[in-house]
C-alpha positions in Angstrom: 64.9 -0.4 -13.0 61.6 -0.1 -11.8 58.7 -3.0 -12.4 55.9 -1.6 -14.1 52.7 -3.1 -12.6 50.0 -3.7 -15.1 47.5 -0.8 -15.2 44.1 -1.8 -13.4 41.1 -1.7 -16.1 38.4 0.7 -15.1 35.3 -1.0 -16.0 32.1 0.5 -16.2 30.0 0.5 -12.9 26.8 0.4 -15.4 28.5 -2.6 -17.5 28.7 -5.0 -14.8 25.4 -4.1 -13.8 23.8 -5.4 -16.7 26.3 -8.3 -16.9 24.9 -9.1 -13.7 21.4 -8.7 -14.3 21.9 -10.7 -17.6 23.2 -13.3 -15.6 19.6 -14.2 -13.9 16.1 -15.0 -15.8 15.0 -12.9 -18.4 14.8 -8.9 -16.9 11.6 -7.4 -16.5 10.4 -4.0 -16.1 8.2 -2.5 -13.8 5.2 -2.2 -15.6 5.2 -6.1 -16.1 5.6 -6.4 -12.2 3.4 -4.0 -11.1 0.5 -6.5 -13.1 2.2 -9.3 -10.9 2.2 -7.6 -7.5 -1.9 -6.3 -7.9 -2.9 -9.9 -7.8 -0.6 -10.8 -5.4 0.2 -7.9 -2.8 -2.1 -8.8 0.3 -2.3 -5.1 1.6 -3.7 -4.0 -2.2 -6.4 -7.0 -2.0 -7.3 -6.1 1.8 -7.9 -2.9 0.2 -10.1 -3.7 -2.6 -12.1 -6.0 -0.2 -13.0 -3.3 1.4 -14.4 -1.5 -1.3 -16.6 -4.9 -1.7 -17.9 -4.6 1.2 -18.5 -1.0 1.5 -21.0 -1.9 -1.8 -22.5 -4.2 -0.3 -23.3 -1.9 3.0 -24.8 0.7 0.3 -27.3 -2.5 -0.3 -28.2 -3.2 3.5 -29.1 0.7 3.4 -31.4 0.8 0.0 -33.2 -2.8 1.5 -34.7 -0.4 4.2 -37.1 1.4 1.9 -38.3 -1.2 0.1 -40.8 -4.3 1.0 -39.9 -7.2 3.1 -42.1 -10.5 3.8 -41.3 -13.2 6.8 -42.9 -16.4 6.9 -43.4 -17.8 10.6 -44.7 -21.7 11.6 -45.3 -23.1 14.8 -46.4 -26.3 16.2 -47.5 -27.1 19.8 -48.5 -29.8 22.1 -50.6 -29.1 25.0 -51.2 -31.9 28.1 -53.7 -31.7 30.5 -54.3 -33.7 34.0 -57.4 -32.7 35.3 -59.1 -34.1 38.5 -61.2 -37.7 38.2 -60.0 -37.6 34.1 -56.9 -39.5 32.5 -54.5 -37.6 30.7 -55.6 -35.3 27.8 -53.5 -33.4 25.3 -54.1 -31.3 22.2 -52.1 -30.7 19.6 -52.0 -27.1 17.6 -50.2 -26.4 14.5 -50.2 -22.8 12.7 -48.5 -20.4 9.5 -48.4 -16.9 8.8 -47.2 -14.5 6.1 -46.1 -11.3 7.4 -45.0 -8.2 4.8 -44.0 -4.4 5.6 -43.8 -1.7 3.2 -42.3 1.2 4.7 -44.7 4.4 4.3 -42.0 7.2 5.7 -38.8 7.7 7.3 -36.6 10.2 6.9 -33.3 8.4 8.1 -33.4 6.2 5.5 -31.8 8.3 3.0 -29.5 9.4 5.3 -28.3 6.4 5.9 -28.6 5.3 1.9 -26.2 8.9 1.1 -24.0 7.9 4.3 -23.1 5.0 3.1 -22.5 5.6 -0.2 -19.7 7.7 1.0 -18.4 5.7 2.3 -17.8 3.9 -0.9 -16.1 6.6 -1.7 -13.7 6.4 1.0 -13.2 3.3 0.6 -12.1 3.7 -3.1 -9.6 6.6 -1.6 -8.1 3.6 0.1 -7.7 1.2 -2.8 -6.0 4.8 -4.4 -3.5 5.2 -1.6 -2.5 1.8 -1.2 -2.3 1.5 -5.5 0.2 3.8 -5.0 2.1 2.8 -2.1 2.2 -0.3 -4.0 4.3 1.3 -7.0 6.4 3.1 -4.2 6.9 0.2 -2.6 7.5 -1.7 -6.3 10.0 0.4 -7.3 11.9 0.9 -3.9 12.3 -2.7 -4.2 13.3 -2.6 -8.0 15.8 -0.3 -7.7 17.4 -1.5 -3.8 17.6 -5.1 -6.2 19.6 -2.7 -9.3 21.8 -0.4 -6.4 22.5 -4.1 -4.4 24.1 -5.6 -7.9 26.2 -2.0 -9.1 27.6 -2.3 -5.0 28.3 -5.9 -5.4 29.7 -4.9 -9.1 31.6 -2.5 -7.7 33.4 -4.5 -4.5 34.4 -7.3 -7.4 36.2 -4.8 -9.9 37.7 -3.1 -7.1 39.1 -6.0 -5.3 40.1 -7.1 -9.4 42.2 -3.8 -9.1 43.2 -4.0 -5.4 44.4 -7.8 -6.7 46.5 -6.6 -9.7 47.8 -3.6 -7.3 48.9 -6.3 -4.4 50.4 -8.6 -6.9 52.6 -5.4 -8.7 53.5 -4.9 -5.0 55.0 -8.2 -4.4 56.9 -8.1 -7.4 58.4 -4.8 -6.6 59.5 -5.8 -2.9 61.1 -8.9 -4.7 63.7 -7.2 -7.3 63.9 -4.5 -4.0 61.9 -1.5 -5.5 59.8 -1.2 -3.2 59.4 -1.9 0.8 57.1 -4.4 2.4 55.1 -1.6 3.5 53.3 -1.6 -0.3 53.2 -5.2 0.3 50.7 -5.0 3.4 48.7 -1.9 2.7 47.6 -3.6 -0.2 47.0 -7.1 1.4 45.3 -5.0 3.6 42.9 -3.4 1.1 42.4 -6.6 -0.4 41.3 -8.2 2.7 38.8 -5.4 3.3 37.9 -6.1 -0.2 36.9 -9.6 0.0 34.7 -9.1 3.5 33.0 -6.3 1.5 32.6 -8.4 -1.1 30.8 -11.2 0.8 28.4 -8.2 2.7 27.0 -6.9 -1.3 26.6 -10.7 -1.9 24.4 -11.3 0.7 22.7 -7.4 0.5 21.9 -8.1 -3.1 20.4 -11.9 -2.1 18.3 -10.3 0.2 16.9 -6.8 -1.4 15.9 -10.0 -4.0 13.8 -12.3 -1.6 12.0 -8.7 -0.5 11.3 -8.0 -4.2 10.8 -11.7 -5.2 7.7 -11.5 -2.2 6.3 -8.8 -3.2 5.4 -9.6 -7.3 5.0 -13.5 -5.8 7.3 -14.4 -8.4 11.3 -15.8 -8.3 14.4 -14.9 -9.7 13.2 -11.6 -10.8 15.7 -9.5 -12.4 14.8 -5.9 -13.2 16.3 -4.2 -16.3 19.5 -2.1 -15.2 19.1 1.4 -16.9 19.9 2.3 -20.5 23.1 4.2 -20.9 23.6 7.0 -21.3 21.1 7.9 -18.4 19.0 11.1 -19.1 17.1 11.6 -15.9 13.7 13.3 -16.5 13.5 17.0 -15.0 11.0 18.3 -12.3 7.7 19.0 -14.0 6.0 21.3 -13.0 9.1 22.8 -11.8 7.7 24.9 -8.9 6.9 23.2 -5.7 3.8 25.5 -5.0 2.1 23.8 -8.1 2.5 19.7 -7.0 1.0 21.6 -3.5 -1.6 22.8 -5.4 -2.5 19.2 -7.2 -1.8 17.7 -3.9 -4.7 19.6 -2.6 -7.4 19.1 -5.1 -6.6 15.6 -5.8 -4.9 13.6 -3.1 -6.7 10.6 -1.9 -6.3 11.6 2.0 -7.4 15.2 1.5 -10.2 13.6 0.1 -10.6 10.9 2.3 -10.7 13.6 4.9 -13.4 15.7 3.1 -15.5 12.7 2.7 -15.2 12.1 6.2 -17.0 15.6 7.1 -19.6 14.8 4.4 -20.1 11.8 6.6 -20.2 13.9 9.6 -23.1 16.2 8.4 -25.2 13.4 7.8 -24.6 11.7 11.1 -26.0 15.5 12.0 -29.1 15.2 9.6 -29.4 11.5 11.4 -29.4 12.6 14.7 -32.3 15.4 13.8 -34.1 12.8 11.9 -34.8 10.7 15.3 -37.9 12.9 16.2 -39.6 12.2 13.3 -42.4 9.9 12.8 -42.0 6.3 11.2 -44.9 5.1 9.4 -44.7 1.3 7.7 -47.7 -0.5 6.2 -48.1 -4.1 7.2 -50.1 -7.1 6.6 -50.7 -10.8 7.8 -52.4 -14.1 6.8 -52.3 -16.9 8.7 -54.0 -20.3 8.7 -54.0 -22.6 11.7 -55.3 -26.0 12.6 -57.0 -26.4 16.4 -58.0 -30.6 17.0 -60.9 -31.1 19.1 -61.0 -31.1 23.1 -63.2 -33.1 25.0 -65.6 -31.5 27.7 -65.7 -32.0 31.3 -69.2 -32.1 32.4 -70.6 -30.0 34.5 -67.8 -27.5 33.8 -66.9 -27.0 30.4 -68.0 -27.6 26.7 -66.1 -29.6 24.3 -64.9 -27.9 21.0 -64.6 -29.3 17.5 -61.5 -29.3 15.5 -61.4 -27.0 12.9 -59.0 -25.1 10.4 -59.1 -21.3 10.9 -57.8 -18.3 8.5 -56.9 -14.7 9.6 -55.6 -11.6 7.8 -54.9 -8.3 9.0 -53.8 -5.4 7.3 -52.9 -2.1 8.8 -50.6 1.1 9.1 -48.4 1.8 11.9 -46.7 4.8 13.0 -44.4 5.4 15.9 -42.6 8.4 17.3 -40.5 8.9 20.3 -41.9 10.8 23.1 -39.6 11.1 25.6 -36.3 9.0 25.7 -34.4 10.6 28.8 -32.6 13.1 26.8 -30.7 10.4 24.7 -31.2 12.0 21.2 -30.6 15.4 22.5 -27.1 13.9 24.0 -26.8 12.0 20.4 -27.3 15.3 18.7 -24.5 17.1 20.8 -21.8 14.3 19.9 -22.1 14.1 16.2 -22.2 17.8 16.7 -18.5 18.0 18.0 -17.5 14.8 15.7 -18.6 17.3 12.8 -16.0 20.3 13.9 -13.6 17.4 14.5 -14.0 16.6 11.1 -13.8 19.9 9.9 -10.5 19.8 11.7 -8.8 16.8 10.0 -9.3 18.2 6.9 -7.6 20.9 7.4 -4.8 18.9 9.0 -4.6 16.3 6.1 -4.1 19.7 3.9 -1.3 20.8 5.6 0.1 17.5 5.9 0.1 16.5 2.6 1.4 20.4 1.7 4.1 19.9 3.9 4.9 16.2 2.5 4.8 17.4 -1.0 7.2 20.7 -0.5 9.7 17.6 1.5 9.2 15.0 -1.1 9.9 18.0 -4.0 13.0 19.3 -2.5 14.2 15.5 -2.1 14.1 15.1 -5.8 15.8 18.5 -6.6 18.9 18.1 -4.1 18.7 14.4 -5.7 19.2 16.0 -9.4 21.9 18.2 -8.0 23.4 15.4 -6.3 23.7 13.3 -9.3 25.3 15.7 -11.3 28.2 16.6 -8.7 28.8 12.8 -8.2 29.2 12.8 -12.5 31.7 15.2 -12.1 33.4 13.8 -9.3 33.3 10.4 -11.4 35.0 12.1 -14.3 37.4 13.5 -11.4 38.0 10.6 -10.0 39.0 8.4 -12.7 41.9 11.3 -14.0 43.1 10.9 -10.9 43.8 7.4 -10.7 45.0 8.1 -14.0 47.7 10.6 -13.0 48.4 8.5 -9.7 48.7 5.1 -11.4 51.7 7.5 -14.0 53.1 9.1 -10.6 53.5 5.7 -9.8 55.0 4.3 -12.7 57.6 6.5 -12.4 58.3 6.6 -8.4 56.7 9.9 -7.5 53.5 8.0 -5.9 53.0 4.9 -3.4 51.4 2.3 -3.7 49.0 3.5 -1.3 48.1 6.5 -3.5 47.2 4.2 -5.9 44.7 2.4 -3.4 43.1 5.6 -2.4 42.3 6.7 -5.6 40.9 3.2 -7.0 38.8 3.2 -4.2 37.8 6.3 -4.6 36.7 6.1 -8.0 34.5 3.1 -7.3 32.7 4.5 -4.4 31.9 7.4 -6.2 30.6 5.2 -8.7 28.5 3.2 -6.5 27.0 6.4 -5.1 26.3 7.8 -8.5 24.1 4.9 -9.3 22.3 5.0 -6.0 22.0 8.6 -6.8 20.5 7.7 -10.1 18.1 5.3 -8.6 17.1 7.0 -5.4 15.6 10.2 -7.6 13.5 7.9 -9.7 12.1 7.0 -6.6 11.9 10.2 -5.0 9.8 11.2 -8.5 7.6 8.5 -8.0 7.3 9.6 -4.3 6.7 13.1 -5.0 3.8 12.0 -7.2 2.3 10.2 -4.7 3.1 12.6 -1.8 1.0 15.2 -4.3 -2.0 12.6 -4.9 -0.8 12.3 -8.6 0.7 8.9 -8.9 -0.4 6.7 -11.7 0.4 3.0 -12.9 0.9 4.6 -16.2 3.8 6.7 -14.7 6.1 3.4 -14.3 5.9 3.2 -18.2 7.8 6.5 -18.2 10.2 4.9 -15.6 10.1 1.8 -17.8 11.4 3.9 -20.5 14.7 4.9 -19.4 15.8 1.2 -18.5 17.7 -0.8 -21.1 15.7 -2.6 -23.8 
């Protein structure tokens, strides 16, 4: 009479997933770490200092039409040794105020517009790395989620490769079965445990990386809410996120600002034959001791404190400069059409990333639906192999095979799951379009 083994549970892949996230510090969800991770991220704060300091270029630029005043002092001491006479000195002591008021220049608001663009590409930074920080957030979210369902997986499969070994032992014992069953199971089992110690040490890892990036610890994100509805595509036609990409992406507009740039280094360079004309003005007072005479040769002079002021307009105006600003003209000339260029090339570069990054999250959708099926598969037939089995049609090996493939399938549905939540999130930023808000949307499909 045959030994009937115990049939191995099936838990659910999502089940132990949350038993293991429940396991750490309370969960949190992405919005809550995204808050973390702006204050912390160094690439994000590089970023915004940037944008500081861009400001406070724009500031340098506007002081050039407006007044400016330097005070200047000075103090001397003068010795003389003169022929048949001891030694003589003076001493001399002066201050001046010195102001300009520039009159006319036409760079000046060239330079004032020029570098308020570049404000504006500066912001486009901050954008872009905004949203590789999500990206980067929720890459590191999910790897955390997909590290625990692999490790969850290795444990209940070794569970069932444990029951499966021990029903083969007891077979071989009361002679129903050979040793074989014995050490293809052992075997599995040993494979088992090795994989279990590699999705230990995968899941400690993916959560240092995610740990360093919110500058938190023991951060455990929410597993997702079953059963999981994945949002569709929306739009739903790859020529329309092109479209978006186009008017809004921060490197196509980076790029654009970057040829704005270019055409005033243009105005600039034409603006270098003009005529600079700056008001100015100066009062001084210095104090002059008195010198003795020498007699025959020259008169003494009194000590005395003297005043002067000046005021005046001056204007200059290049001439001739050895062909420099014509040669100045030519380069920001061909920097212009090399601008022109990069525009178009950051277009079709973020077309092309778009149509990739939409496609992605399609074959990901489609993906995730064959692997359901193949789950639902899979699990009737362990079913039907664990009965075939029971009642000798089936090895023990059969059994094996179809455990483990029920729980890889598993473990790829869940990566499947996660990796087109990121894709989504990637497609919005490949198309310019990504939001903080849109983690609140990702936020709402993971278990409350």
């Amino acid at each position: 009479m045959l030994c009937r083994p115990r049939r191995p549970a099936v838990p659910s892949l999502l089940a132990l997933g949350l038993s293991l996230a429940a396991a750490g510090a309370s969960a949190q969800t992405l919005a809550e770490l995204y808050s973390a991770a702006r204050v912390y991220d160094a690439s994000f704060l590089a970023a915004q200092s940037l944008v500081l300091a861009a400001d406070a270029r724009t500031l340098q630029a506007e002081s050039a039409r407006k007044a400016s005043a330097t005070a200047d002092a000075s103090a001397s001491r003068t010795e003389a040794d003169l022929p048949g006479r001891s030694l003589t000195g003076t001493t001399g002591a002066g201050v001046s105020l010195n102001g300009r008021y520039p009159l006319y220049n036409r760079g000046t608001q060239v330079d004032i517009n020029r570098a308020g663009k570049a404000v504006e590409v500066s912001r486009s930074d901050v954008e872009s790395a905004e949203q590789d920080l999500i990206v980067r957030l929720a890459q590191a979210y999910f790897d955390v989620l997909a590290a625990q369902d692999a490790l969850a997986t290795t444990q209940a499969s070794k569970k069932a490769i444990t029951e499966q070994l021990a029903s083969a032992k007891r077979n071989f014992e009361v002679g129903t079965a050979t040793i074989t069953d014995t050490r293809e199971a052992q075997a599995r089992f040993d494979l088992a445990t090795a994989q279990e110690i590699a999705a230990d040490n995968d899941l400690r890892t993916k959560r240092i990386a995610l740990d360093q990036l919110v500058g938190r610890t023991g951060v455990a994100p929410r597993a997702l809410a079953v059963p999981v509805v994945l949002p569709a595509i929306s739009p739903a036609q790859p020529d329309e996120w092109v479209s978006l990409a186009d008017q809004g992406h921060p490197q196509v507009r980076k790029a654009r600002l970057a040829l704005e740039i270019a055409g005033l280094d243009v105005a600039k360079s034409k603006t270098a034959y003009a005529p600079v004309v700056n008001a100015t003005g100066s009062v001084g007072s210095s104090y002059t001791p008195s010198t003795p005479g020498i007699p025959g040769i020259q008169a003494g002079t009194p000590s005395g404190l003297g005043v002067t002021a000046r005021i005046g307009v001056d204007l200059s105006m290049p001439l001739y400069t050895g062909g420099r600003l014509q040669a100045v003209e030519k380069e920001v000339l061909a920097l212009e059409e090399k601008a022109r260029s990069d525009v178009e090339a950051a277009r079709r570069a973020v077309a092309q990333g778009t149509r990739v990054a939409f496609f992605g999250v399609q074959s990901g959708m489609a993906q995730v639906k064959a692997l359901e099926a193949a789950e639902s598969s899979s699990k009737l037939a362990l079913e039907a192999t664990q009965l075939g089995y029971r009642v000798g049609v089936r090895v023990n090996l059969d059994v094996l095979n179809a455990q483990s493939q029920l729980y890889t399938t598993q473990r790829d549905l869940a990566k499947a799951r996660y990796d087109v939540l990121v894709n989504g999130l990637k497609l919005r930023q490949a198309s310019g379009q990504l939001r903080a808000s849109d983690l609140q949307s990702v936020d709402a499909l993971l278990a409350k």
